[in-house]
C-alpha positions in Angstrom: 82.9 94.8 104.3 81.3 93.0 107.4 78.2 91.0 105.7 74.4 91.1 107.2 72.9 87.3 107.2 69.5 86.9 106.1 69.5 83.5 107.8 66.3 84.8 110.1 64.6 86.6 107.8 64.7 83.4 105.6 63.7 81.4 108.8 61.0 83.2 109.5 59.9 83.4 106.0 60.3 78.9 105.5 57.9 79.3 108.8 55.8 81.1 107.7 54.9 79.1 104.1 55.4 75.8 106.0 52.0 76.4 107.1 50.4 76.9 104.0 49.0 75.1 100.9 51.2 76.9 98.6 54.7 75.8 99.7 52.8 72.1 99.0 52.4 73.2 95.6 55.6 72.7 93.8 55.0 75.6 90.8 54.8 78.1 94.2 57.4 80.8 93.7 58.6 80.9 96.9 59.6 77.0 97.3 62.1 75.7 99.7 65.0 76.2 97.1 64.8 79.5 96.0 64.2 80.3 100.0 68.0 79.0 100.7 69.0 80.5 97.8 67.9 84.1 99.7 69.3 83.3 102.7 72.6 82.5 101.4 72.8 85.7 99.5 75.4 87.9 101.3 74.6 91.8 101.3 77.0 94.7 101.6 76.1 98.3 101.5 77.4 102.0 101.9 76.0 105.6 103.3 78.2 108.7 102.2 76.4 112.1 103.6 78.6 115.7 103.2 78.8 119.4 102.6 79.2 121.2 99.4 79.6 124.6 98.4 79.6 126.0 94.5 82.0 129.0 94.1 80.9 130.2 90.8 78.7 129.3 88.1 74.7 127.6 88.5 74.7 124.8 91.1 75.6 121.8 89.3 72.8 119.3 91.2 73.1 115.4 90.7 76.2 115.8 89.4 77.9 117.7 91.7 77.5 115.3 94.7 73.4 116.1 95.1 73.9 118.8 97.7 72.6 122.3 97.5 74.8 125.0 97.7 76.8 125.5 100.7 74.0 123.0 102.3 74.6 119.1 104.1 73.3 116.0 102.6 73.0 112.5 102.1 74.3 112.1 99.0 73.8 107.8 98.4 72.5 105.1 100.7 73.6 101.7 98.5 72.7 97.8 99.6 74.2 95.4 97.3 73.1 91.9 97.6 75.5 89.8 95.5 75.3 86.0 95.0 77.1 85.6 91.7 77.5 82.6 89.7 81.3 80.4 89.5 82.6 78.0 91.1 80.4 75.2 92.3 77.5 77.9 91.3 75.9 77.5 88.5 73.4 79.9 88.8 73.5 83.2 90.9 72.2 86.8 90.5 73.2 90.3 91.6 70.8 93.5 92.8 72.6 96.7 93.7 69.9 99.6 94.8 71.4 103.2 95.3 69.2 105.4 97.3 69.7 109.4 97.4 70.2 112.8 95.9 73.2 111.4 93.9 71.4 108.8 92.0 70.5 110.5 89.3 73.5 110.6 88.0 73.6 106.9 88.0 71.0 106.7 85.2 68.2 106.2 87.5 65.1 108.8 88.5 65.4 111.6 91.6 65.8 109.1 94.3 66.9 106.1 93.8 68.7 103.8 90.9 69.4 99.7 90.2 73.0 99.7 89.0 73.0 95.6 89.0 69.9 94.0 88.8 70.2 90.7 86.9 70.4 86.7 86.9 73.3 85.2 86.0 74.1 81.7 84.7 77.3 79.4 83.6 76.7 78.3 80.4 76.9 74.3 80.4 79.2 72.3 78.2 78.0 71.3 74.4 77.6 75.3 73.6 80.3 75.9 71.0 82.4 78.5 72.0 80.8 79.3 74.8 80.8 76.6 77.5 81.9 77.8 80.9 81.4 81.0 80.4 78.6 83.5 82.5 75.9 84.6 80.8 74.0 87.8 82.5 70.7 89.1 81.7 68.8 92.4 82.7 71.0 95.5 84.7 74.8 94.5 84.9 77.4 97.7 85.3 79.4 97.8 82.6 82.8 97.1 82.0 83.4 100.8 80.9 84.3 103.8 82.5 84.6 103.7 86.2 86.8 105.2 89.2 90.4 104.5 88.6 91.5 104.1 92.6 88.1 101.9 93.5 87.1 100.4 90.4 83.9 100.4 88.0 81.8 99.5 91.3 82.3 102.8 93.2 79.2 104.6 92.0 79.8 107.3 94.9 82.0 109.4 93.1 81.4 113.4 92.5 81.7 114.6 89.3 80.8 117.7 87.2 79.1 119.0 84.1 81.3 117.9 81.7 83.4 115.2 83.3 81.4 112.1 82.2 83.3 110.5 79.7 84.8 107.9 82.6 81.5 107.7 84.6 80.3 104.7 85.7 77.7 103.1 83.7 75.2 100.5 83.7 73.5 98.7 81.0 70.4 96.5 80.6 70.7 93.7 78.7 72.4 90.0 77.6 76.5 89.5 78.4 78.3 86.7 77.7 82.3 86.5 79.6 84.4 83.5 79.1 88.4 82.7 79.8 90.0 82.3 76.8 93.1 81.7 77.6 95.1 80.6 80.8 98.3 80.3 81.3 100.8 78.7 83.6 102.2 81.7 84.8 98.9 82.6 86.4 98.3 85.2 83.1 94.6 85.0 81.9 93.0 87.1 79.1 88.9 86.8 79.4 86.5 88.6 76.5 83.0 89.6 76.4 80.0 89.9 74.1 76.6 91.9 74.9 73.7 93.3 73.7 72.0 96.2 75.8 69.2 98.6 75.4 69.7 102.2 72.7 67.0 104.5 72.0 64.7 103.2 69.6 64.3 99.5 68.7 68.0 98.7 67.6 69.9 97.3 70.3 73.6 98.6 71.0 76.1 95.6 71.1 79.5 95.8 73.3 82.7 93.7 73.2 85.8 93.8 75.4 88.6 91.8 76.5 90.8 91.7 79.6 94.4 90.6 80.3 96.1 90.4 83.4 99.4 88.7 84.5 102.0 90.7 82.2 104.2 91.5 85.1 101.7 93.2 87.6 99.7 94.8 85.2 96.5 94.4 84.2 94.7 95.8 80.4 91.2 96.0 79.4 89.4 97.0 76.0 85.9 97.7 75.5 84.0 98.9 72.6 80.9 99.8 73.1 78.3 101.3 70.2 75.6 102.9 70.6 73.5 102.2 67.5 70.3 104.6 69.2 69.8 108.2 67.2 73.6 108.9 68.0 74.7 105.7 66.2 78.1 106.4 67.6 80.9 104.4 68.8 82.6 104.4 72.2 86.0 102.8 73.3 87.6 102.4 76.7 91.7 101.4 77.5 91.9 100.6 81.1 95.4 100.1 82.7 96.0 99.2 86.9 99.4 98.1 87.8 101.7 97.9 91.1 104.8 100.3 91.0 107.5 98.8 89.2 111.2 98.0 89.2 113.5 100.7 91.3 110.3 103.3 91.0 109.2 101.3 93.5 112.3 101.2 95.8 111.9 105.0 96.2 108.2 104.9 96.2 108.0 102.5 98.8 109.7 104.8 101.8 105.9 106.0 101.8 104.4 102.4 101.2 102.4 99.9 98.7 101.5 102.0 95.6 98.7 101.0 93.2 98.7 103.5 89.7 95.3 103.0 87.5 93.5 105.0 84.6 91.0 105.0 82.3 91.5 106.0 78.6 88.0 106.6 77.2 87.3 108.5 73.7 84.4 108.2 71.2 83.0 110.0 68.5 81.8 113.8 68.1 85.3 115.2 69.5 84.8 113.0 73.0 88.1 112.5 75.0 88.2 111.6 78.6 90.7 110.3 81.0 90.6 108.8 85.1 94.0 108.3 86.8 95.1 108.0 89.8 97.6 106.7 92.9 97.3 104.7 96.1 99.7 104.5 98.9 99.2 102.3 102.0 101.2 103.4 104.9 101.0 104.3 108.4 100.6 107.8 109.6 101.9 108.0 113.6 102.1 111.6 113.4 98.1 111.3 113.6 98.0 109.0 116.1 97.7 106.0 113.8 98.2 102.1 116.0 100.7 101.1 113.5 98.4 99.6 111.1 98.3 100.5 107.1 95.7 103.3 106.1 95.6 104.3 102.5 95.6 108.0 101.0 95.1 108.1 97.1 94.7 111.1 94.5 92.2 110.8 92.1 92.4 113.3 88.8 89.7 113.2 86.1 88.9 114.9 82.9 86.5 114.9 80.2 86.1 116.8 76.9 83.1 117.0 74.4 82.4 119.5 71.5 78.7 119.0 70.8 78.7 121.4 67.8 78.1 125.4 67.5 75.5 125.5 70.6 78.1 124.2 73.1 81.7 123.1 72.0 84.6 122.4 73.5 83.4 121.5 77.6 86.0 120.6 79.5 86.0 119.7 83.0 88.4 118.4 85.7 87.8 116.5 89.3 90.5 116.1 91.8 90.1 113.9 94.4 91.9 113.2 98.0 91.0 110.7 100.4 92.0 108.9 103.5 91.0 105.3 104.7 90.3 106.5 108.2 89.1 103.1 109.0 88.3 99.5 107.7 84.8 101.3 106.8 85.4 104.8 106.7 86.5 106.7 104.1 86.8 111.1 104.5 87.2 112.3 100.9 87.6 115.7 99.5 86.7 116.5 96.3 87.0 119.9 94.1 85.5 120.1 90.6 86.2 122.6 87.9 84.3 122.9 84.5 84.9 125.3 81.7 83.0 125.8 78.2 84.8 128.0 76.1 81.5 128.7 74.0 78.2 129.4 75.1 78.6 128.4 78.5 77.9 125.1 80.3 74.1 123.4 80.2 72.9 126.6 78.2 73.1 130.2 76.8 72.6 131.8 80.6 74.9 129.8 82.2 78.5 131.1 83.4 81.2 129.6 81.5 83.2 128.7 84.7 81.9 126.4 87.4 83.8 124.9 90.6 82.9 123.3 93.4 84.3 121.7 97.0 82.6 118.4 98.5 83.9 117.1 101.9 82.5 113.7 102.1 82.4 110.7 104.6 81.3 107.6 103.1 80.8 104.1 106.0 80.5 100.4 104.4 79.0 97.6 106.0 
């Protein structure tokens, strides 16, 4: 993604309090530090807008991509300014603000939503255990669920009813990541710690590790309970890995191939499941200049038996895309959600939904 200075923003900004008594005072919030600290933040962003039509079934709303039936709309408008700390950094901080009819299902109100809003800090040395690691406090996404092609920071994914068990998710609250180990070969296994917000006044805790260098593929496991009026306990297997071995000889007649998933299951009968495939190739049949453009299929599922009311929702998303560009992305998406019970979100709802989104989503 192309990034949008803020050099003259910041400029104008340093102008502006250069005149004034309370850049003088050093206790000003706004001194001449935190100022180049804002103009050195670099800031991405996305728009996806599309058409969607339900077949059957209510209209599924947030969670069906935010349009209407068979109506246009602009589903997420996302700016993500991201000065994270590592490196020579010892401080830094992330915001990521999602406006649109989608961002409800991001955990935020009608309009809009903070997926990442938070400070983050390297822990000095003389901490046991903890030295060099990154400490984050306030909205952080979480290291579970996700998008299995685009990883856990894709929040502009359609989904359905039932398929939620692999959505992204945020969390507000204290993480601690540290390297644990680091080998020669380049392998390095990393663990977390957190505590983030539940219902009620106990605090959920979550701890995960990740390993990556064990011959192209890369594993994570995160735990996460919920110790709110579910009290219930969530875990999350994550796998992404290049082709291997001859696999890949055939494979590779069509170009680079990426295979990821997400295993996610919990308590109260909860099962779900993300996985997908990339392949980078070019496409002269459609007047491609030679250079790579990526399709990938996306497929996920999600089960949940919430007792005699509504058991046994299940609920499957296929996904097909195609990296027109370097920043744009045309995506189909077609959603189909069962309950074998007493039908989805209620007594008067049908017990089949589906859906079709045709998507195009720019990043700058």
């Amino acid at each position: 993604m192309n990034r949008i200075g803020l050099t003259g923003l910041g400029l104008l900004i340093a102008m502006a309090f250069s005149t004034s008594s309370v850049v003088a005072d050093e206790s000003s919030l706004l001194n001449s530090s935190m100022l180049g600290q804002l103009t050195g933040t670099p800031v991405t962003g996305w728009a996806e807008a599309g058409w969607g039509h339900d077949f059957d079934g209510i209209q599924a709303g947030d969670r069906r991509g935010g349009n209407d039936n068979n109506t246009f709309g602009v589903n997420q408008i996302g700016l993500d300014l991201n000065s994270g700390a590592g490196g020579d950094k010892s401080v830094g901080h992330r915001v990521t603000f999602v406006y649109g009819d989608e961002s409800a299902a991001l955990g935020g109100s009608d309009d809009f939503a903070f997926t990442n809003a938070n400070v983050q800090w390297v822990l000095p040395a003389g901490i046991p255990g903890l030295s060099g690691g990154k400490l984050t406090l306030g909205r952080f996404e979480s290291p579970l669920g996700g998008e299995s092609i685009y990883g856990n920071g894709n929040d502009h994914v359609t989904r359905g009813h039932v398929s939620q068990n692999t959505d992204p998710v945020a969390h507000t609250g204290v993480m601690v990541e540290r390297a644990i180990v680091s080998g020669a070969d380049g392998a390095v296994a990393s663990g977390r710690l957190g505590l983030v917000n539940a219902d009620g006044n106990s605090p959920s805790w979550l701890v995960g590790i990740d390993y990556a260098g064990l011959a192209g593929i890369d594993l994570g496991l995160n735990v996460l309970h919920d110790a709110g009026a579910n009290d219930d306990t969530t875990f999350d297997l994550g796998v992404s890995m290049d082709v291997p071995g001859a696999l890949a000889d055939v494979v590779s007649l069509l170009g680079d191939t990426t295979i990821a998933g997400h295993l996610v299951w919990g308590e109260d009968d909860e099962f779900g499941f993300s996985t997908g495939a990339r392949y980078d190739f070019g496409l002269p049949l459609l007047g491609d200049d030679g250079s790579t453009k990526n399709w990938y299929l996306a497929v996920r599922y999600g089960n949940y038996d919430a007792g005699s009311n509504n058991g046994n929702e299940w609920g499957v998303t296929s996904t097909l895309g195609y990296q027109a560009s370097d920043n744009l992305l045309m995506r189909i998406e077609y959603r189909w959600d069962r309950d074998s019970d007493e039908g989805l979100g209620g007594d008067t709802d049908e017990d089949n939904q589906s859906s079709l989104n045709l998507n195009l989503v720019t990043s700058f």
